[in-house]
C-alpha positions in Angstrom: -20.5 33.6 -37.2 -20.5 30.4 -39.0 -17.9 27.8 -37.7 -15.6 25.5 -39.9 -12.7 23.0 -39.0 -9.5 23.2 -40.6 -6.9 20.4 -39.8 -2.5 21.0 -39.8 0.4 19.9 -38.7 3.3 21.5 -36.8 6.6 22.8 -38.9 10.2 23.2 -37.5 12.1 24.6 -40.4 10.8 28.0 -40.7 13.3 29.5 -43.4 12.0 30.6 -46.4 13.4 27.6 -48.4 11.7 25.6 -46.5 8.2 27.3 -47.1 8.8 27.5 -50.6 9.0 23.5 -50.4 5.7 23.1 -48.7 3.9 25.5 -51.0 5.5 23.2 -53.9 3.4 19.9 -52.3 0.3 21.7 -51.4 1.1 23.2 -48.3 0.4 26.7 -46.7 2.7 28.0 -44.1 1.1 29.2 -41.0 1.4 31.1 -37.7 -0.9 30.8 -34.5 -0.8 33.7 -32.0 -2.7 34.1 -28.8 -2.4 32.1 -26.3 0.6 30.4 -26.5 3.5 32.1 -24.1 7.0 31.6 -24.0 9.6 30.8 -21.2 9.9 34.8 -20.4 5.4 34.8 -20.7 5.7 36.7 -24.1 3.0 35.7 -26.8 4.8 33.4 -29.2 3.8 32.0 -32.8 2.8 28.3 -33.0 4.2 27.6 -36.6 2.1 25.2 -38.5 1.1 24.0 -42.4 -2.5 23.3 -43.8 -3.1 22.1 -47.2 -4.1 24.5 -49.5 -7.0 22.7 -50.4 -7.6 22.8 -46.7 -7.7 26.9 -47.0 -9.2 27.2 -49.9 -12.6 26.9 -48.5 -12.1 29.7 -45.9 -9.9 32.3 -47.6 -12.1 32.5 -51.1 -15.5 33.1 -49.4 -17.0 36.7 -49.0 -18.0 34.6 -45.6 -16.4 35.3 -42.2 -15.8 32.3 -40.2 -14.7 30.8 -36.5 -12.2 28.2 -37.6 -11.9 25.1 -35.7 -8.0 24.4 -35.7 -6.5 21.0 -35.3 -2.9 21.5 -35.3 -1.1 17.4 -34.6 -4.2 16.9 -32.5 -4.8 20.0 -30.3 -7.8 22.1 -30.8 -7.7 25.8 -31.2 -10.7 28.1 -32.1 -9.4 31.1 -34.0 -10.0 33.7 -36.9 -7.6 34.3 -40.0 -5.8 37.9 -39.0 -3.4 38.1 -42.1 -3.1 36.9 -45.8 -0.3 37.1 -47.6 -0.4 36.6 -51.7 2.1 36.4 -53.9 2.1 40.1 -55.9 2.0 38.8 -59.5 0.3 35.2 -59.3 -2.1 35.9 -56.5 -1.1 32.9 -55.2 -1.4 32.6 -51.3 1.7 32.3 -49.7 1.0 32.6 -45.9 -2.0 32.9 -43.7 -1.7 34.4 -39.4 -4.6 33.0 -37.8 -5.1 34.7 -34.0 -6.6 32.5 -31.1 -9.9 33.6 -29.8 -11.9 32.7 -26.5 -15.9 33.2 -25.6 -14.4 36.0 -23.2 -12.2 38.1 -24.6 -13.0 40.9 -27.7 -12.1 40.7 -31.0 -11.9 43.1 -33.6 -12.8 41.9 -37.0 -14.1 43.6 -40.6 -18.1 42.0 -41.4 -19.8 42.6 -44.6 -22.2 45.2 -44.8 -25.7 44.3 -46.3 -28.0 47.3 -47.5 -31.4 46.6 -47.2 -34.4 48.0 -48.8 -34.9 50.0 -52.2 -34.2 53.5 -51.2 -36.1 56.4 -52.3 -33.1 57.9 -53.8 -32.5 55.3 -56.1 -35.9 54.7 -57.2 -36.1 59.1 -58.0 -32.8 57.7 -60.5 -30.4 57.8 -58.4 -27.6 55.1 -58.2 -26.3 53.4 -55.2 -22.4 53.2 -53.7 -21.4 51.3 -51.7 -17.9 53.1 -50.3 -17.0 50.1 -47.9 -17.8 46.6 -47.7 -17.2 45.7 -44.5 -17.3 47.5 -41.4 -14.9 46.6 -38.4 -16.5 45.9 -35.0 -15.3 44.8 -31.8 -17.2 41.9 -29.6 -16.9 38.5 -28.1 -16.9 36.6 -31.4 -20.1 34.7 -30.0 -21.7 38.0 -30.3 -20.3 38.8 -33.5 -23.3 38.3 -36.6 -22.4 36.6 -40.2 -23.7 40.0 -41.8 -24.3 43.6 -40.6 -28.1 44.5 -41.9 -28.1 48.6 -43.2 -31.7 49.5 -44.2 -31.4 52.4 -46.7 -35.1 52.7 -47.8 -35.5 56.6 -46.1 -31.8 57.7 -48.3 -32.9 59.7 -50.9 -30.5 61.6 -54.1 -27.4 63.0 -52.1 -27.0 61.4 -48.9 -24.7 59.4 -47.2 -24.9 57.0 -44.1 -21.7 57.4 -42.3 -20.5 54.6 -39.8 -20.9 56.8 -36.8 -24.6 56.9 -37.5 -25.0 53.1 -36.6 -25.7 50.9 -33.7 -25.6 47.1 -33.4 -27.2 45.8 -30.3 -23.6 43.9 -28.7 -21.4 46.0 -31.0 -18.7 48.4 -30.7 -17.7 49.9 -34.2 -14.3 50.5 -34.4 -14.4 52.1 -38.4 -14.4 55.4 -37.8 -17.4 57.9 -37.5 -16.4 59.5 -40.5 -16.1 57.0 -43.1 -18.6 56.6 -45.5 -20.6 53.5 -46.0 -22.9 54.3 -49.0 -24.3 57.1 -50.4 -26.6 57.6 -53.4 -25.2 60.0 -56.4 -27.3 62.1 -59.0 -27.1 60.8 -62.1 -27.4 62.3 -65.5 -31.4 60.4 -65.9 -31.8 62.0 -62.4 -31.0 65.5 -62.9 -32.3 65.8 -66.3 -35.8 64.4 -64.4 -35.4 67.2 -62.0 -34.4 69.7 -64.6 -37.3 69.0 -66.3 -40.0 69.0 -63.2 -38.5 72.3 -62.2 -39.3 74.1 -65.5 -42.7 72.4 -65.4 -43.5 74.0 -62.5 -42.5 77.8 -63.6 
């Protein structure tokens, strides 16, 4: 997974007034979880702010990334867990990042990446793609930038379902069911076949 550093600072006030003040000067409200433990050793939230121009570079990317966090001078590695946009402008309005370590698992969505020109497509079929990313469970040193699908053997009606993969390091936590592309008939295709079939009464 690629790495990239993000820098904020911590925030006290954590009514919503407040937040909508810091989203009017730039500034994304932001929780940590994780590591960080409380008096009783329950997980608490380190509330921080980034700039949005700060985000901007890691929430519109189709890439996943490690984020180096620098939060008033501490470092944290973590992955964004949660956006939150506003439902009419889009705008982003809060961003959960979660604490990660070499050791310990995570579970996160990668893009999928069909490789090859299947058979099916070049008989006139046409390619969907159901899901774009499929959600696996690793040490995130483990865990690739892209998950590589080769779908050269699909031909006209079949599907590649997630429980017919394997990533060396991998668990896939989508389930078995679900697909993840398939290649339909189209109206080129079955007319094609239509046509063969009567050629060969």
């Amino acid at each position: 997974m690629k790495e990239i550093n993000v820098k904020g600072q911590k925030r006290s006030d954590l009514g919503k007034k407040a937040s909508k003040e810091m989203r009017k000067e730039g500034m994304i409200p932001c929780n940590l979880y994780g590591e960080a433990k409380n008096a009783n050793g329950q997980p608490e939230a380190v509330a921080f702010m980034v700039p949005m121009a700060e985000l901007r570079k890691v929430v519109y990317t189709p890439h996943i990334y490690v984020i180096n966090l620098d939060i008033d001078g501490k470092k944290h590695t973590a992955i964004m867990k949660e956006l939150q946009f506003h439902p009419v402008t889009d705008a982003l309005l809060h961003v959960d990042f979660f604490e990660i370590n070499e050791k310990k698992d995570i579970s996160i969505g990668i893009p999928v990446n069909l490789v090859g020109h299947a058979q099916g497509v070049r008989d006139g079929g046409r390619m969907s793609l159901s899901i774009r990313k499929l959600v696996v469970k690793a040490p995130y040193k483990q865990i690739p930038e892209k998950l590589d699908i080769d779908v050269t053997a699909m031909t006209i009606g079949k599907s590649i379902k997630a429980g017919e993969l394997n990533f060396d390091g991998l668990e896939i936590i989508t389930p078995k069911d679900v697909v993840i592309c398939s290649i339909k008939m189209t109206r080129a295709a079955a007319a094609a076949a239509a046509a063969a079939s009567a050629e060969g009464k």
